[in-house]
N, CA and C atoms as a LAMMPS dump frame, in Angstrom:
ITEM: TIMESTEP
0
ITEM: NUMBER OF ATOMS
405
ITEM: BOX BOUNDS ff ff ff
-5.0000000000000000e+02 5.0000000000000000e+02
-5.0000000000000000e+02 5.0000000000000000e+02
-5.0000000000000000e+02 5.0000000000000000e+02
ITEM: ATOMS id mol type element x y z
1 1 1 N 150.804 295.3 169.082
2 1 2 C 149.564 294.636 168.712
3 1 3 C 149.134 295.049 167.292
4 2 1 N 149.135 296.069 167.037
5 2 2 C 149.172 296.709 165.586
6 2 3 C 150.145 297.385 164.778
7 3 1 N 151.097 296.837 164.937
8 3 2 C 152.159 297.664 164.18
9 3 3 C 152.014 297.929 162.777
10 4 1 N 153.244 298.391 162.332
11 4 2 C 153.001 298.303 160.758
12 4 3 C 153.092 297.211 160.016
13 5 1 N 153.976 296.586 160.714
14 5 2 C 154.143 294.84 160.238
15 5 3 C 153.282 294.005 160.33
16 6 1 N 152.437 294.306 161.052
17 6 2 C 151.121 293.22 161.252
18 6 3 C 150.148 293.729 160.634
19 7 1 N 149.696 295.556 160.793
20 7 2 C 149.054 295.259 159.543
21 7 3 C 149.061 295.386 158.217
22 8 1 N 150.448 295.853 157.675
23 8 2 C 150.529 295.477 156.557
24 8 3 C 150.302 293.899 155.673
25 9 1 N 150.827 292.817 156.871
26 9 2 C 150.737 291.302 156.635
27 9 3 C 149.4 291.122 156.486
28 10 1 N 148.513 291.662 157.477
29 10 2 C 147.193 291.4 157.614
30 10 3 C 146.274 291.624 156.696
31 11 1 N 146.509 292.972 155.899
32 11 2 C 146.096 293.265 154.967
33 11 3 C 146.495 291.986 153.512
34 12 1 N 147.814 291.778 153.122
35 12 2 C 148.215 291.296 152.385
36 12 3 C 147.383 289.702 152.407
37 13 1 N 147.43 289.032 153.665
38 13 2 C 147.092 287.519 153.677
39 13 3 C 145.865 288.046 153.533
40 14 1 N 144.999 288.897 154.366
41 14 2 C 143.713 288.772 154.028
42 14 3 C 142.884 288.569 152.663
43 15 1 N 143.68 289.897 151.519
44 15 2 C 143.432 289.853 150.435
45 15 3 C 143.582 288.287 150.047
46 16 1 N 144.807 287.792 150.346
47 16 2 C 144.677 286.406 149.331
48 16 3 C 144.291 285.178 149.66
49 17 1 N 143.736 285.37 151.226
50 17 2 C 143.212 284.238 151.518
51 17 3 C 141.64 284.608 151.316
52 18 1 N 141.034 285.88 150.649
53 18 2 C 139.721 286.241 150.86
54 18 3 C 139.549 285.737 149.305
55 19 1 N 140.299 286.269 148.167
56 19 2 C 140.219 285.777 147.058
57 19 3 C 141.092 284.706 146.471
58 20 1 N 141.717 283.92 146.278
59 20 2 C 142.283 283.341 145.758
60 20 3 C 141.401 281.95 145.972
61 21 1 N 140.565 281.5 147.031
62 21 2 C 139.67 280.163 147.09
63 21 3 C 138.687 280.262 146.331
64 22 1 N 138.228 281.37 145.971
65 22 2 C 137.063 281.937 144.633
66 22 3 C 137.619 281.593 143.462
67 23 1 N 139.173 281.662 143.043
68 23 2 C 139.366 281.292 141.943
69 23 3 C 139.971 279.857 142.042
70 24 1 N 140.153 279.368 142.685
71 24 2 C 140.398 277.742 142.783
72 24 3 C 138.999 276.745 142.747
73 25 1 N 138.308 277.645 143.658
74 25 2 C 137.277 276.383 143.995
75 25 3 C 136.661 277.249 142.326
76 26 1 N 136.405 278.272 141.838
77 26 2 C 135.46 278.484 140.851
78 26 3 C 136.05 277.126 139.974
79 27 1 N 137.493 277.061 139.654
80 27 2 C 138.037 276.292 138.468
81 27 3 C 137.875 275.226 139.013
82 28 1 N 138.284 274.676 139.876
83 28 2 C 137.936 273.125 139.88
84 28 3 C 136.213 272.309 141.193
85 29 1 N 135.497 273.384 140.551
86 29 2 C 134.336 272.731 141.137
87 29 3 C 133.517 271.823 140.886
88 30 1 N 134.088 271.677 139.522
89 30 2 C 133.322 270.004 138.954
90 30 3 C 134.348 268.862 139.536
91 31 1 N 135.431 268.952 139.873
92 31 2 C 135.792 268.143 140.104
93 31 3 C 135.707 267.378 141.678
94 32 1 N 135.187 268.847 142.197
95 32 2 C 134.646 268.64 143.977
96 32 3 C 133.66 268.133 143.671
97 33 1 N 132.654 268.381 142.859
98 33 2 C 131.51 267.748 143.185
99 33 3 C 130.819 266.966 142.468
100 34 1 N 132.123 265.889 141.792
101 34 2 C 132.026 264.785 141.721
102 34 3 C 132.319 263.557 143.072
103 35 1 N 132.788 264.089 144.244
104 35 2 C 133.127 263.46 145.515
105 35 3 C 132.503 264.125 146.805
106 36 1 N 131.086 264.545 145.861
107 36 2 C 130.127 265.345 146.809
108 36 3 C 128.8 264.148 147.097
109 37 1 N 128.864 264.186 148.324
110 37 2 C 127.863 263.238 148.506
111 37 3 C 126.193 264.16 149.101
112 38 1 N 126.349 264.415 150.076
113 38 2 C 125.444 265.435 150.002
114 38 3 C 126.03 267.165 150.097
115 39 1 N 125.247 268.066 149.747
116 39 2 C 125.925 269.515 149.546
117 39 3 C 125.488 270.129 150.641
118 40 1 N 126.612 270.777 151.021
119 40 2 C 126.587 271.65 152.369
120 40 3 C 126.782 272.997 151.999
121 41 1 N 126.778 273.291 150.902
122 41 2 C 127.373 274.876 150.584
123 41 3 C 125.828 275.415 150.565
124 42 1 N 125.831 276.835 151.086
125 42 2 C 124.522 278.127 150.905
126 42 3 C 124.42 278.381 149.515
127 43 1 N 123.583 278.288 148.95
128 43 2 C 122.92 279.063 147.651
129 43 3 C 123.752 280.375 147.634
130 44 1 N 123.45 281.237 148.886
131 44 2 C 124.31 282.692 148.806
132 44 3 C 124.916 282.771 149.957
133 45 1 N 126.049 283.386 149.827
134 45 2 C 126.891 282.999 151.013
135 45 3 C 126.91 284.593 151.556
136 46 1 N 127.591 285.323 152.701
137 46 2 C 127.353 286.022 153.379
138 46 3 C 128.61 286.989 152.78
139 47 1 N 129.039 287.612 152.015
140 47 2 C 130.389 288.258 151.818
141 47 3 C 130.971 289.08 152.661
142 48 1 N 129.96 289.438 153.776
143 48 2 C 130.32 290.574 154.993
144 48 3 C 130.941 289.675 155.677
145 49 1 N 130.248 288.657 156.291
146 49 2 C 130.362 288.061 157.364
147 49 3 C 131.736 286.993 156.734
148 50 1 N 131.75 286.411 155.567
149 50 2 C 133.246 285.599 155.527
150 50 3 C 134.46 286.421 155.493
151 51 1 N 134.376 288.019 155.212
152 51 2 C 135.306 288.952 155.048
153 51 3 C 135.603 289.19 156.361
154 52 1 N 134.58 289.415 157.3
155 52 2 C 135.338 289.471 158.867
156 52 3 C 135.888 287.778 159.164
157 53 1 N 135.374 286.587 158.824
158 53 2 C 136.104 285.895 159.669
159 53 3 C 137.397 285.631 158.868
160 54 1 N 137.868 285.825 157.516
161 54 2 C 138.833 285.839 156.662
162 54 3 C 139.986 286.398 157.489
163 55 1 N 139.172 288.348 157.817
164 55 2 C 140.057 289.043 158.709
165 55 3 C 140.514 288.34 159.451
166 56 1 N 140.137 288.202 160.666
167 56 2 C 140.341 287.774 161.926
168 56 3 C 141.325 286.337 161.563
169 57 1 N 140.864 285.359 160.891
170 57 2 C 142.062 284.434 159.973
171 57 3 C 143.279 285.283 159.949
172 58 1 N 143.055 286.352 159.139
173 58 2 C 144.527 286.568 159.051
174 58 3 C 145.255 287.042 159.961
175 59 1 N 144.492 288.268 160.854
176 59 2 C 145.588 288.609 161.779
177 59 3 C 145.971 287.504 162.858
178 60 1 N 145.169 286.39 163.353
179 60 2 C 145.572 285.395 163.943
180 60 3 C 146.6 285.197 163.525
181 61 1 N 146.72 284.598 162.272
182 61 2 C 147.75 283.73 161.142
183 61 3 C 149.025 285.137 161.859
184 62 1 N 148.745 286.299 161.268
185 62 2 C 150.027 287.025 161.035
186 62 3 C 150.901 287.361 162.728
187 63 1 N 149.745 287.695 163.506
188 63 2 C 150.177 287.938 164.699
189 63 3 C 151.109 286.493 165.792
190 64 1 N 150.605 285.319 165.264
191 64 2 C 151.126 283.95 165.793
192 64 3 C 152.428 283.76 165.008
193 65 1 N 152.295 284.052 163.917
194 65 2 C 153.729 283.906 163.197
195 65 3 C 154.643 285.07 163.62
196 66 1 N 154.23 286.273 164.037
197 66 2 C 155.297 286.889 164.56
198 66 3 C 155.741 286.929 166.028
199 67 1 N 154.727 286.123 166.951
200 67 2 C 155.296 285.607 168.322
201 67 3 C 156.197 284.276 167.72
202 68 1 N 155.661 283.273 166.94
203 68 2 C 156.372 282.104 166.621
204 68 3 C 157.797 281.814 166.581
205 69 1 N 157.849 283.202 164.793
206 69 2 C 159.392 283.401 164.911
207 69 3 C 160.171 284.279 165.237
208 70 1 N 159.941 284.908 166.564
209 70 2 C 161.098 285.41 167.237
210 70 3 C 161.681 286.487 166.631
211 71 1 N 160.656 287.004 165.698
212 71 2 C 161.352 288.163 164.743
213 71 3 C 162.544 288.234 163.805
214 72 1 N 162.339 286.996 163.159
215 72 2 C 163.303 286.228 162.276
216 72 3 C 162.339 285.938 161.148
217 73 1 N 162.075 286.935 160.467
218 73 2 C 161.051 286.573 159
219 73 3 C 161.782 286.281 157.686
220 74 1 N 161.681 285.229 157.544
221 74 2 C 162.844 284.408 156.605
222 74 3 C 161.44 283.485 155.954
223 75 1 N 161.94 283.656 154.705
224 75 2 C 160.634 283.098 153.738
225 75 3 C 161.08 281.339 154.02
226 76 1 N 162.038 280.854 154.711
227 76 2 C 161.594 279.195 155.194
228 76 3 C 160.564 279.041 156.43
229 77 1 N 161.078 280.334 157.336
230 77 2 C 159.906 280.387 158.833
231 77 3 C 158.7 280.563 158.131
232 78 1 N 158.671 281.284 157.212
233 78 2 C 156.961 281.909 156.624
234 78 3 C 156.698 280.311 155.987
235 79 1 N 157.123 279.935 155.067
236 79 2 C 156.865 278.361 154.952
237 79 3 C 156.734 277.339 156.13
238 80 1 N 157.389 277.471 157.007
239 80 2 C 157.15 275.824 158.227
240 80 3 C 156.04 276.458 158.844
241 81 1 N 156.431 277.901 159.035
242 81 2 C 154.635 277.87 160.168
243 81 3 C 153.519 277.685 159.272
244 82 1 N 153.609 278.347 158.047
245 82 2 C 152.407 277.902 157.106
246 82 3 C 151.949 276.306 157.503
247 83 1 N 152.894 275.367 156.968
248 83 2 C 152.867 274.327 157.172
249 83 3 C 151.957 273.229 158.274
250 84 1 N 152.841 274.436 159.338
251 84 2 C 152.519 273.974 160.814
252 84 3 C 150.894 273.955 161.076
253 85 1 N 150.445 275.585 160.599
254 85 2 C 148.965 275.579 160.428
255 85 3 C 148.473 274.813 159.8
256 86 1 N 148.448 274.461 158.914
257 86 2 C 148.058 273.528 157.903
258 86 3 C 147.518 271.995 158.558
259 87 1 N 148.639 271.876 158.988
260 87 2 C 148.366 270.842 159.977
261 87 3 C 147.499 270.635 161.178
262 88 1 N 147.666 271.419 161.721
263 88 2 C 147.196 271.363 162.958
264 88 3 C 145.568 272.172 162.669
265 89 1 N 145.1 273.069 161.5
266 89 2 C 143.982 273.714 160.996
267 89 3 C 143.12 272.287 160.224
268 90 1 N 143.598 272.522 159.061
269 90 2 C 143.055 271.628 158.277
270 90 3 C 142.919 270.164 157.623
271 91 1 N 144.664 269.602 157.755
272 91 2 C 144.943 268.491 157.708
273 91 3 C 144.598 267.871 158.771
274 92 1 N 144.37 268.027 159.858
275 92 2 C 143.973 266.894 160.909
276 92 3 C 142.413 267.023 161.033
277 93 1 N 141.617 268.064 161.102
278 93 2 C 140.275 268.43 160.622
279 93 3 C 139.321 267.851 159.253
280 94 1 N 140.752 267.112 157.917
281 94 2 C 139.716 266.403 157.408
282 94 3 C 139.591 265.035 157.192
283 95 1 N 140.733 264.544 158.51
284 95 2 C 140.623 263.677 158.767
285 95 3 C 139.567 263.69 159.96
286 96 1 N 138.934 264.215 161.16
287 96 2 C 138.402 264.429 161.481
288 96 3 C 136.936 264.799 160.942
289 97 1 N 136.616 265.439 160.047
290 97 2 C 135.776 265.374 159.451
291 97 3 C 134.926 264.115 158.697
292 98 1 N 135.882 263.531 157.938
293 98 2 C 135.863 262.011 157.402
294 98 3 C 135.663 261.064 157.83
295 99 1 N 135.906 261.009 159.218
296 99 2 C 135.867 259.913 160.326
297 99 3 C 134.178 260.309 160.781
298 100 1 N 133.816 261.168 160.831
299 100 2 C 132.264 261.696 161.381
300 100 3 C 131.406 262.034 160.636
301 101 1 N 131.338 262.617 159.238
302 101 2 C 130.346 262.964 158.613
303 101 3 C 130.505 262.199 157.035
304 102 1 N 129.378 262.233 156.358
305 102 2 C 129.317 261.507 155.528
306 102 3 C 128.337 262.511 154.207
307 103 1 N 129.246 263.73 154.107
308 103 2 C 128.813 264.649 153.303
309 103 3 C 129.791 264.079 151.912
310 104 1 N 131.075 264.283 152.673
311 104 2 C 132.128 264.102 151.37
312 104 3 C 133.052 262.889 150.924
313 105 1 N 133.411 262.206 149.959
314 105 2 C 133.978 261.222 149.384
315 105 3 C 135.897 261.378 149.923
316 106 1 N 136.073 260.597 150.639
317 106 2 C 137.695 260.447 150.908
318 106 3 C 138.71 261.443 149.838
319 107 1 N 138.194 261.508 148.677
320 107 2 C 138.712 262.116 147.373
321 107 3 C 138.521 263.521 147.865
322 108 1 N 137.78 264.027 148.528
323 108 2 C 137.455 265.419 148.333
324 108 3 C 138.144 266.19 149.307
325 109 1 N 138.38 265.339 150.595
326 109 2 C 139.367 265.851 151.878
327 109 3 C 140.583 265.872 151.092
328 110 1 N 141.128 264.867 150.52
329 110 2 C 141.906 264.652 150.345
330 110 3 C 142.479 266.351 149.477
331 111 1 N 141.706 266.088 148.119
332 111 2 C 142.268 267.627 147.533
333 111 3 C 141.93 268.991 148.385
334 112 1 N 141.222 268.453 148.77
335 112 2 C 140.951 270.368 149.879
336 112 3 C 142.095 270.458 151.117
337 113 1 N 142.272 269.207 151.613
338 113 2 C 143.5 269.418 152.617
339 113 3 C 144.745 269.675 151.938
340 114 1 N 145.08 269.566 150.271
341 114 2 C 146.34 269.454 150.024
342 114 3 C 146.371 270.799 149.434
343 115 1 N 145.219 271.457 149.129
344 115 2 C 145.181 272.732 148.406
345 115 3 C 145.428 273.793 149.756
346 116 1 N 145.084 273.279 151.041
347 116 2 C 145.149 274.503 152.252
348 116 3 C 146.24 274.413 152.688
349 117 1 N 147.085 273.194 152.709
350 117 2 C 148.529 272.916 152.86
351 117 3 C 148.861 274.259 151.83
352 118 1 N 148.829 273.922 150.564
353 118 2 C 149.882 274.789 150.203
354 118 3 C 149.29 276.71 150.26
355 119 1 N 148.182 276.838 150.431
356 119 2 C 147.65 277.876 151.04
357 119 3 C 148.572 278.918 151.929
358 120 1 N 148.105 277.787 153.025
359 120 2 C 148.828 278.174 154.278
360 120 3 C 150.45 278.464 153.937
361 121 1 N 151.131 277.608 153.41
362 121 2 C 152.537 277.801 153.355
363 121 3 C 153.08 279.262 152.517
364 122 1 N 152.216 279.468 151.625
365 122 2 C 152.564 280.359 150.53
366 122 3 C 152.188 281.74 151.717
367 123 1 N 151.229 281.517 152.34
368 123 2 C 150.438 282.912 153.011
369 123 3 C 151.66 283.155 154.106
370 124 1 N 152.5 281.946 155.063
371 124 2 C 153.357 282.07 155.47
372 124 3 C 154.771 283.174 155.002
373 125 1 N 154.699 282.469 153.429
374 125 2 C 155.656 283.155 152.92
375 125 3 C 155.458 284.444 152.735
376 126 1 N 154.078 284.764 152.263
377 126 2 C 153.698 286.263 152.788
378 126 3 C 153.871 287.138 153.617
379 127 1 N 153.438 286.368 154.899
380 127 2 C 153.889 287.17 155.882
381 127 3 C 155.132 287.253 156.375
382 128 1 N 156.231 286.346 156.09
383 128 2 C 157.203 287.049 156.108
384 128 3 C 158.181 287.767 155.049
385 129 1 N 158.179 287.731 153.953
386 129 2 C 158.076 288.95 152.796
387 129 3 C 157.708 290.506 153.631
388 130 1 N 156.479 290.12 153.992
389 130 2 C 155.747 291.452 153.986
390 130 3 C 156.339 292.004 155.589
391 131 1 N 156.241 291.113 156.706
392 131 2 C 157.109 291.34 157.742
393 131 3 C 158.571 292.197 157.743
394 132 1 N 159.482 291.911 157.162
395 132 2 C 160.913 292.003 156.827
396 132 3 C 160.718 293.04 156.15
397 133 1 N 160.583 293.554 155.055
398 133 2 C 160.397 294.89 154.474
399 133 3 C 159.659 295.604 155.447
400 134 1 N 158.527 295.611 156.422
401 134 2 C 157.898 296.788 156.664
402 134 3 C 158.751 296.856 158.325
403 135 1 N 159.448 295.931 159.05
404 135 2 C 159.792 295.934 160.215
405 135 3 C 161.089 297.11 160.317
């Protein structure tokens, strides 16, 4: 449940799934919210509270990918399950989203689902990088 492999991964995805959307969304936030119809974001956001659910993101992420692949951490498995999440997380969610709320412009799912696609895949590749060396 806690090995070294999980939490070394855990640690690793956490870091870059905790920062790396700070520097994406910082750089392209004019371009979100030009396909912002009404704004849903907090004035101040909670940094405790997104750092635990970030956590918990990741060890999900890391612990499912190491039931997934069978203990075969090969930076294509760390890519398809990325993928897989992706899909089944966010790509079908903003289509789901889109179909029901009327915050954001078709344009805006569109780049946020394609930016968590490759998110997810790269964080995949993380965890198995980081898997394989520490196992």
């Amino acid at each position: 449940m806690f090995s070294k492999s999980i939490v070394w991964s855990t640690l690793v995805v956490f870091l870059f799934f905790y920062f790396a959307p700070w520097g994406f969304y910082g750089v392209t936030a004019e371009c979100f919210e030009e396909h912002t119809i009404t704004n849903t974001m907090r004035e101040n956001i909670f940094p405790g509270i997104l750092a635990l659910g970030v956590l918990l993101l990741s060890y999900a992420f890391v612990h499912i990918f190491h039931k997934w692949s069978g203990g075969v951490f090969s930076n294509k498995n760390g890519f398809i399950f990325g993928i897989w999440v992706a899909l089944l997380e966010t790509v079908s969610i903003s289509f789901i989203r889109y179909s029901t709320s009327d915050a954001y412009e078709a344009a805006f799912y569109i780049l946020d689902a394609t930016y968590w696609v490759a998110m997810y895949a790269i964080a995949g590749v993380l965890v198995a990088l980081i898997s394989r060396k520490t196992s």
